[in-house]
C-alpha positions as CSV (number, residue, x, y, z in Angstrom):
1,X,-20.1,-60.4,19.7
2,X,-22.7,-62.1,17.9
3,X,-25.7,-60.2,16.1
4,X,-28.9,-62.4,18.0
5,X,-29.2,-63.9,21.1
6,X,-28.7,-67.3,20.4
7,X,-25.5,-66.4,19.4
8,X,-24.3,-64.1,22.3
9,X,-25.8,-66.3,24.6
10,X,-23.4,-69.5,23.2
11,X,-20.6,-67.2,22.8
12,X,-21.0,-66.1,26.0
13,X,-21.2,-69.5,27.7
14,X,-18.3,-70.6,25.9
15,X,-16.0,-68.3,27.1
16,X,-17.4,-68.3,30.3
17,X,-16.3,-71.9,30.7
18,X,-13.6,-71.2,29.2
19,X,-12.3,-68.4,31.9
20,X,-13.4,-70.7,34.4
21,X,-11.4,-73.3,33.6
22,X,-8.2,-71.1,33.5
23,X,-9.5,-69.4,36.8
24,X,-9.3,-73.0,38.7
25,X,-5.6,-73.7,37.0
26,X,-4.7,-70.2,38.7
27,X,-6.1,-70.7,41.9
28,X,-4.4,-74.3,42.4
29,X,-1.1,-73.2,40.7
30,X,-1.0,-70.1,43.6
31,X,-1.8,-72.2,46.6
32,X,0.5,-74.9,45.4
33,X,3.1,-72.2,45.0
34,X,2.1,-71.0,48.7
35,X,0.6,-67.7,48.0
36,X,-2.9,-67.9,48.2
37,X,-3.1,-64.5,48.8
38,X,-3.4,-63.9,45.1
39,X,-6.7,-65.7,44.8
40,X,-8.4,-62.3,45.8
41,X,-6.5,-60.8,42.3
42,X,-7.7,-63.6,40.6
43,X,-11.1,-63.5,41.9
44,X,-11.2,-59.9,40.3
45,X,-10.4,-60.9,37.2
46,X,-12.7,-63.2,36.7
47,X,-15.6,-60.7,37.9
48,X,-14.0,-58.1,35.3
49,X,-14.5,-60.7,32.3
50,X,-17.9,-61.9,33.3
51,X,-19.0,-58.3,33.5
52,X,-17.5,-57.6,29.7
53,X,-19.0,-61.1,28.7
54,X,-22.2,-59.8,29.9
55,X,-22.5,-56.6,29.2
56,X,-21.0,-57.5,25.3
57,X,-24.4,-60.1,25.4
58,X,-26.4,-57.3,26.1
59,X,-25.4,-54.7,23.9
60,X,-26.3,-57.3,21.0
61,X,-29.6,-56.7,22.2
62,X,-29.7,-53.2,23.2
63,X,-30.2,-53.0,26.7
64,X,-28.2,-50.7,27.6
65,X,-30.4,-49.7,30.9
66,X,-28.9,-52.9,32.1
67,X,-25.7,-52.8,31.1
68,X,-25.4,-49.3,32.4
69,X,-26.6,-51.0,36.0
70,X,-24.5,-53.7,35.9
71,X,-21.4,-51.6,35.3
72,X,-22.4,-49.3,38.1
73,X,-23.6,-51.5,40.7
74,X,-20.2,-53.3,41.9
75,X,-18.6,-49.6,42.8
76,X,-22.0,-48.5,44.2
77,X,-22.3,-51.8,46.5
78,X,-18.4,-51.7,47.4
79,X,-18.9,-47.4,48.5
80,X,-21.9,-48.2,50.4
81,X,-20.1,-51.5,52.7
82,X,-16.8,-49.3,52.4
83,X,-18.6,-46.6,54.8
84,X,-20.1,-49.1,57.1
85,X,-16.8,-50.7,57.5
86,X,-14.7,-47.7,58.2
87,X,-17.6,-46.4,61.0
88,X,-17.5,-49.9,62.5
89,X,-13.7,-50.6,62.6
90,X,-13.4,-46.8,62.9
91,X,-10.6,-47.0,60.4
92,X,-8.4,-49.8,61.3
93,X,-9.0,-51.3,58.0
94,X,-5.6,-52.4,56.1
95,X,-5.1,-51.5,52.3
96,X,-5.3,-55.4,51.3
97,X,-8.3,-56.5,53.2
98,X,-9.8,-53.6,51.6
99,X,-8.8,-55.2,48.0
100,X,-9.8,-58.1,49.3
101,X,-13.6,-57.0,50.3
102,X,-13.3,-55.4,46.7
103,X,-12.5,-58.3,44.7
104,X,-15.0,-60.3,46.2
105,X,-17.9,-57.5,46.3
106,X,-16.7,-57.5,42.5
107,X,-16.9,-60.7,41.7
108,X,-20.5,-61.8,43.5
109,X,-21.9,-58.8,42.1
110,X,-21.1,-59.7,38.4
111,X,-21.6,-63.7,39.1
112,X,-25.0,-63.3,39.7
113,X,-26.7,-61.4,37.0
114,X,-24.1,-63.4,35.0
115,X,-25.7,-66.8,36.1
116,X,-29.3,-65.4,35.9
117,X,-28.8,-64.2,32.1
118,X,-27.6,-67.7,31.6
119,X,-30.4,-69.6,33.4
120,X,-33.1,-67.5,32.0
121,X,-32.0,-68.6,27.9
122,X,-30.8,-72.0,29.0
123,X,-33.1,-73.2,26.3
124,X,-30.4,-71.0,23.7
125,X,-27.5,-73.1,25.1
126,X,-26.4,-76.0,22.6
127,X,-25.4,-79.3,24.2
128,X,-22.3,-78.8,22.4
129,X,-21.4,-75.3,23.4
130,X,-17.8,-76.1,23.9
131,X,-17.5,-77.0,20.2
132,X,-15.7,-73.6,19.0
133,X,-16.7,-72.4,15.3
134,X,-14.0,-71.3,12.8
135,X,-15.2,-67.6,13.5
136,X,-14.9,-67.8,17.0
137,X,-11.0,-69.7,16.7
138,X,-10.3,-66.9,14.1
139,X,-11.3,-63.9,16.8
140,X,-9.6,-65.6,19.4
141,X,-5.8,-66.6,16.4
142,X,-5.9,-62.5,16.6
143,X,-7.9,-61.2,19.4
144,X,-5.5,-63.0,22.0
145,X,-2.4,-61.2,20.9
146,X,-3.6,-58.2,20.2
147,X,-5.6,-57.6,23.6
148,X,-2.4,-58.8,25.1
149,X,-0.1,-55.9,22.9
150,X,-2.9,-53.9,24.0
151,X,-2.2,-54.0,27.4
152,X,1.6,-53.6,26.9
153,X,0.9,-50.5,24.9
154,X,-1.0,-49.1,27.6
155,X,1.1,-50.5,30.7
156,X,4.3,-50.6,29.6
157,X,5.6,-46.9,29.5
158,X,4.3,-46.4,33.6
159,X,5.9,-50.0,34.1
160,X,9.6,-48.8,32.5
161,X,9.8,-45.5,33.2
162,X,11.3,-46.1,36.9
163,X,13.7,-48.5,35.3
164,X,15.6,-45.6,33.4
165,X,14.7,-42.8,34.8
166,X,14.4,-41.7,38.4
167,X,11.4,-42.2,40.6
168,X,10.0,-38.7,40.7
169,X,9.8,-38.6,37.0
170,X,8.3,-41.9,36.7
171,X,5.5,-40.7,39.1
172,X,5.1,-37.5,37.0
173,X,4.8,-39.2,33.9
174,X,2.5,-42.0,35.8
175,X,-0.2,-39.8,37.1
176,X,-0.6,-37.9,33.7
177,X,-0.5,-40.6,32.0
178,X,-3.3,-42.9,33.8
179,X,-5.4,-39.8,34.3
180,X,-5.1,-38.6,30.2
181,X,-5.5,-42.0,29.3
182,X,-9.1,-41.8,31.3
183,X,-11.0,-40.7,27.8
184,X,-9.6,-44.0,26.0
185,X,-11.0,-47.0,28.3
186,X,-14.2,-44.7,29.0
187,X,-15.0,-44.5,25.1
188,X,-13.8,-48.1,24.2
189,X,-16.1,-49.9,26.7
190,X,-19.2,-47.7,26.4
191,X,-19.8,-45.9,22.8
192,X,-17.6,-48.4,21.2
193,X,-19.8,-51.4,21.9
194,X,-22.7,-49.4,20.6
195,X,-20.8,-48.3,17.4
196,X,-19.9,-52.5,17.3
197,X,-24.0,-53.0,16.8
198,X,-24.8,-50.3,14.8
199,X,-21.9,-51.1,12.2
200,X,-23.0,-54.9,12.7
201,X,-26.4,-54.3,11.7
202,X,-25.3,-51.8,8.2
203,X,-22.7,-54.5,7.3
204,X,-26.0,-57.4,7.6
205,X,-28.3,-55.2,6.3
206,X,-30.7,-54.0,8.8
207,X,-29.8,-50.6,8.0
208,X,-28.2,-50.2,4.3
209,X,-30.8,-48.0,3.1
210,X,-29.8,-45.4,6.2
211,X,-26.5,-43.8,6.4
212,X,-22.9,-46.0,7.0
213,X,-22.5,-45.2,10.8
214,X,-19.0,-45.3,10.8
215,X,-18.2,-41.3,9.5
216,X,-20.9,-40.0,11.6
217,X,-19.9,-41.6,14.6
218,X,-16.0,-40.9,14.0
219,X,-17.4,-37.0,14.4
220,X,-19.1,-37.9,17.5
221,X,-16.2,-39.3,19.1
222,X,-13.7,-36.9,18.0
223,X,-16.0,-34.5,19.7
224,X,-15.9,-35.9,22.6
225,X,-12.5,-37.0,23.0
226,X,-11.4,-33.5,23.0
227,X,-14.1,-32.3,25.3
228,X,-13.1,-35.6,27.7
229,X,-9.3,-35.0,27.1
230,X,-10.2,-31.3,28.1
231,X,-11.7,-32.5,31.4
232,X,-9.3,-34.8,32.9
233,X,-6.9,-31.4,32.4
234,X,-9.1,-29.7,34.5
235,X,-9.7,-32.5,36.7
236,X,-5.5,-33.6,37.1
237,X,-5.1,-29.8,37.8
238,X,-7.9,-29.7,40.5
239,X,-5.9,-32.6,42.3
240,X,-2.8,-31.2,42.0
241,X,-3.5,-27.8,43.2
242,X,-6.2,-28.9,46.2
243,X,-4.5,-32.2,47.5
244,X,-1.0,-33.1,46.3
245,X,0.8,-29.6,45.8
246,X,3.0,-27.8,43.6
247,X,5.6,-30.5,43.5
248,X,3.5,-32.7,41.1
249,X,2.8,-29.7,38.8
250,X,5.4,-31.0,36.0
251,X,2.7,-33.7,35.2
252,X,0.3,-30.9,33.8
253,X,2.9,-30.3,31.7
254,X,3.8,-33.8,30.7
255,X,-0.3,-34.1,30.2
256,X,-0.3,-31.2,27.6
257,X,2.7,-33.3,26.0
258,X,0.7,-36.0,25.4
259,X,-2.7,-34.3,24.8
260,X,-2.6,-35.4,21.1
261,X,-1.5,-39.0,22.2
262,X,-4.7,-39.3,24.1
263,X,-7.2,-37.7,21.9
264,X,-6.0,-40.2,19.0
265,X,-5.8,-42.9,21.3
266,X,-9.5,-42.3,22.9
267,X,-10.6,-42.0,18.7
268,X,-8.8,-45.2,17.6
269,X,-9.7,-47.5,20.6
270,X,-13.8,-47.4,19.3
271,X,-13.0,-47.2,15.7
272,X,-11.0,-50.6,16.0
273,X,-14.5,-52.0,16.5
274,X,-14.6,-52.1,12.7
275,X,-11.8,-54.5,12.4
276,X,-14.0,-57.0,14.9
277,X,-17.1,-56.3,12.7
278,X,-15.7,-56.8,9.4
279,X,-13.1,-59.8,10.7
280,X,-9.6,-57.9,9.5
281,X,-8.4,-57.9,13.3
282,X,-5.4,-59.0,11.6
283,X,-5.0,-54.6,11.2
284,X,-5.4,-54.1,14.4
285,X,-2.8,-56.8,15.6
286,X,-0.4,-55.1,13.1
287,X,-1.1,-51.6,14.7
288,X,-0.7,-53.1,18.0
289,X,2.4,-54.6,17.3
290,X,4.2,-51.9,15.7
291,X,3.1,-49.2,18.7
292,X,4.9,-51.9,21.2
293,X,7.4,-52.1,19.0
294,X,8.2,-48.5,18.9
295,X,8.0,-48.4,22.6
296,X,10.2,-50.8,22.9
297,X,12.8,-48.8,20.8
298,X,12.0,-45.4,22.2
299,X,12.9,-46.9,25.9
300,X,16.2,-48.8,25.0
301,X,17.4,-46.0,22.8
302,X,16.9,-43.9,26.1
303,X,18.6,-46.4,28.2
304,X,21.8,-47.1,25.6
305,X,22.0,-43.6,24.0
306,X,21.0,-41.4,27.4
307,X,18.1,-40.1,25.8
308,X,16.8,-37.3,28.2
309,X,13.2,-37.6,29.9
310,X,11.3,-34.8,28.2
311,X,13.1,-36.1,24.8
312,X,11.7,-39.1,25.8
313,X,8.2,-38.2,26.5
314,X,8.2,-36.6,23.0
315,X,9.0,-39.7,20.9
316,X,6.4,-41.5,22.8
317,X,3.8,-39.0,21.8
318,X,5.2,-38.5,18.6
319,X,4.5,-42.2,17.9
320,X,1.8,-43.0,19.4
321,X,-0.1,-40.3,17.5
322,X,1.1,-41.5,14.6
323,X,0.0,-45.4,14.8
324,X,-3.2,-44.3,16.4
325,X,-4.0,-42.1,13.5
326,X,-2.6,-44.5,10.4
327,X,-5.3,-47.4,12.7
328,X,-8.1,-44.4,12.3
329,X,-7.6,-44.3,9.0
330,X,-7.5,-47.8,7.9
331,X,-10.4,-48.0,10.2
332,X,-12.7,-45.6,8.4
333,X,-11.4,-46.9,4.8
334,X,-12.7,-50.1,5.6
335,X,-16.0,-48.9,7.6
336,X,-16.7,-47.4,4.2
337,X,-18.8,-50.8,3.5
338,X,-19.1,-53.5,1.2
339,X,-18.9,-51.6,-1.8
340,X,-15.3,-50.4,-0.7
341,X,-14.8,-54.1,0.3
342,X,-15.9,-56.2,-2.0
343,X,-14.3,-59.1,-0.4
344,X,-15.2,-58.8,3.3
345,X,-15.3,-61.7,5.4
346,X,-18.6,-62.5,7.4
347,X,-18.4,-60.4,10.6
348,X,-19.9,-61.5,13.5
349,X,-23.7,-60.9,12.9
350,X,-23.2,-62.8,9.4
351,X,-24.4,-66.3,8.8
C-alpha cells in the first residue's frame, strides 16, 4: 500500500472499482445461470475486500484505533441482531438465511466507512484514477498468482483429503488444521501490515538512522507464534474434551504433527511483507508455487503409491516447514536494507 495518503487513497479507489466491476459480472453471470442464491457469497466477498482495502489505507497512516473498529464492528453488529433474531423467531432460523443476514450485515458495515473515507479525501482522487501505474500493474503481474497459490496452499490439503482418504480422517485432519492454522491469518492481517509501514518508512528513509525493523520484529513474531500456536492447543483440546468427545481426540495429535508447520507458517506469512515493500514479490510467487507444488505431489503419491494417512500428514509438515522457512530466510536477507541490496526496486512508499 502506498506510503501517503494521496497514494492509498487512489490505490484504494482503483481497486475498489476495480472489485466492483468484477462484483456486477458475478452477480449477472449467477442469476443468468439461475442461482441467485450465490449473490449473498458474493456480497461477502466484496465486504471482505473493501474491509482489507480500507483498513490497508489506514495502516499507511497509522490509525490503527480505526482499523481495529472496523475489523471488529461487522461480528459485533452480526452477534448483537443474531440474539434478537433467535429470541424473536425463537430459533426457527435456517443455517442459510443466517449466512445470508451475515453477508449482508458484512457487507453494509464495511460499505459505509468505505464510502465515507472516500468522500471525505475526494479532493485526493485523480480524474484519472483508473489509469493504473507500472508499480501498481507490477504488484498485481505477481500479487494475483500468488494470493491465488496462497489460497490453494492453505485450502487445498482440507479440500483433498476426503478424496483419498476416508471421511473421519479428513475431519481429523480438518479441524486441526483450520484451528492450528488460527496464528497464521491472525498475524498476517494485523502485525504484518504494521511491520509493512514500519519497513516502508526505513527503506524511504524516515527511519534509517534507527534500527532496520525487520530482525527485531522477526523476534517478536517468533515469540508470539509459539505462544499463539500454544493456545489454539489448549483451546482445540478444550473443545474436544467439553463439546465434541473423545472420538475427535486424534486431531490433538495430528495438531502436534503439524505444530512446526504452523509456527513457520504464522512467521513467514508477515515476513513476506518484505517482498511487497522491496517489490521482489516475484520470491514469494516462487515460494508459493513450489509449496503447491509439493502438495500436489505429496497427495497423488498418496493416491498412486497408497501412501498411508499419518505418512501423509508427515510429508505435509515436513514440507511445509521447509518452504516456509527457506521464504523466512530470503525474507530477512533481503529486509537487511539497501546496503545488502544495492539494486532494490522502488517499493511502494518510493517516488
Amino acid at each position: 500500500m502506498a506510503a501517503d495518503k494521496p497514494l492509498a487513497v487512489r490505490a484504494m479507489t482503483s481497486s475498489s472499482a476495480v472489485a466492483i466491476l468484477i462484483g456486477l459480472a458475478l452477480v449477472v453471470a449467477t442469476t443468468l445461470a439461475g442461482h441467485p442464491e450465490y449473490i449473498p457469497v458474493i456480497g461477502l466477498a466484496f465486504g471482505v475486500f473493501l474491509q482489507q482495502a480500507l483498513c490497508a489505507a489506514l495502516t499507511s497512516e497509522r490509525k490503527y484505533t480505526k482499523i481495529a473498529t472496523i475489523r471488529f464492528f461487522p461480528n459485533a453488529a452480526f452477534a448483537g441482531y443474531f440474539v434478537c433474531l433467535m429470541v424473536v423467531s425463537k430459533g426457527q432460523c435456517t443455517g442459510t438465511s443466517v449466512f445470508n443476514i451475515y453477508s449482508w450485515i458484512f457487507l453494509v458495515s464495511t460499505f459505509v466507512p468505505a464510502a465515507i473515507y472516500l468522500f471525505s479525501a475526494r479532493r485526493m482522487i485523480p480524474n484519472a484514477f483508473m489509469r493504473f501505474s507500472e508499480l501498481q500493474i507490477q504488484y498485481a503481474k505477481f500479487g494475483v498468482p500468488t494470493t491465488t497459490l496462497n489460497s490453494f496452499v492453505i485450502y487445498a490439503s482440507a479440500i483433498l483429503m476426503p478424496l483419498i482418504f476416508d471421511h473421519r480422517d479428513a475431519g481429523i485432519f480438518a479441524l486441526a488444521y483450520r484451528v492450528g492454522y488460527f496464528p497464521a491469518s491472525l498475524l498476517s492481517q494485523s502485525l504484518g501490515a504494521v511491520f509493512r509501514r514500519d519497513l516502508i518508512d526505513y527503506f524511504d528513509g524516515e527511519k534509517r538512522g534507527r534500527e532496520n525493523p525487520s530482525r527485531q520484529f522477526f523476534t517478536t513474531l517468533t515469540c508470539i507464534s509459539f505462544a499463539l500456536v500454544a493456545a489454539c492447543y489448549a483451546g482445540l483440546s478444550l473443545i474436544i474434551h467439553v463439546k465434541m468427545g473423545e472420538q475427535w481426540e486424534s486431531s490433538m495429535s495430528v495438531y502436534l504433527l503439524f505444530i512446526p508447520y504452523f509456527i513457520t507458517m504464522a512467521i513467514y506469512g508477515s515476513m513476506a511483507q518484505v517482498f511487497i515493500v522491496v517489490n521482489r514479490q516475484k520470491i514469494d510467487l516462487m515460494i508459493q508455487m513450489a509449496n503447491a507444488v509439493l502438495i500436489f505431489l505429496i497427495f497423488a503419491t498418496a493416491h498412486f503409491l497408497g501412501v498411508g494417512f499419518i505418512q501423509t500428514l508427515l510429508l505435509l509438515s515436513i514440507s511445509g516447514t521447509i518452504i516456509a522457512s527457506v521464504g523466512t530466510y530470503q525474507a530477512i536477507k533481503i529486509g537487511k536494507g539497501p546496503d545488502a541490496y544495492l539494486d532494490r526496486q522502488p517499493g511502494w512508499g518510493t517516488p
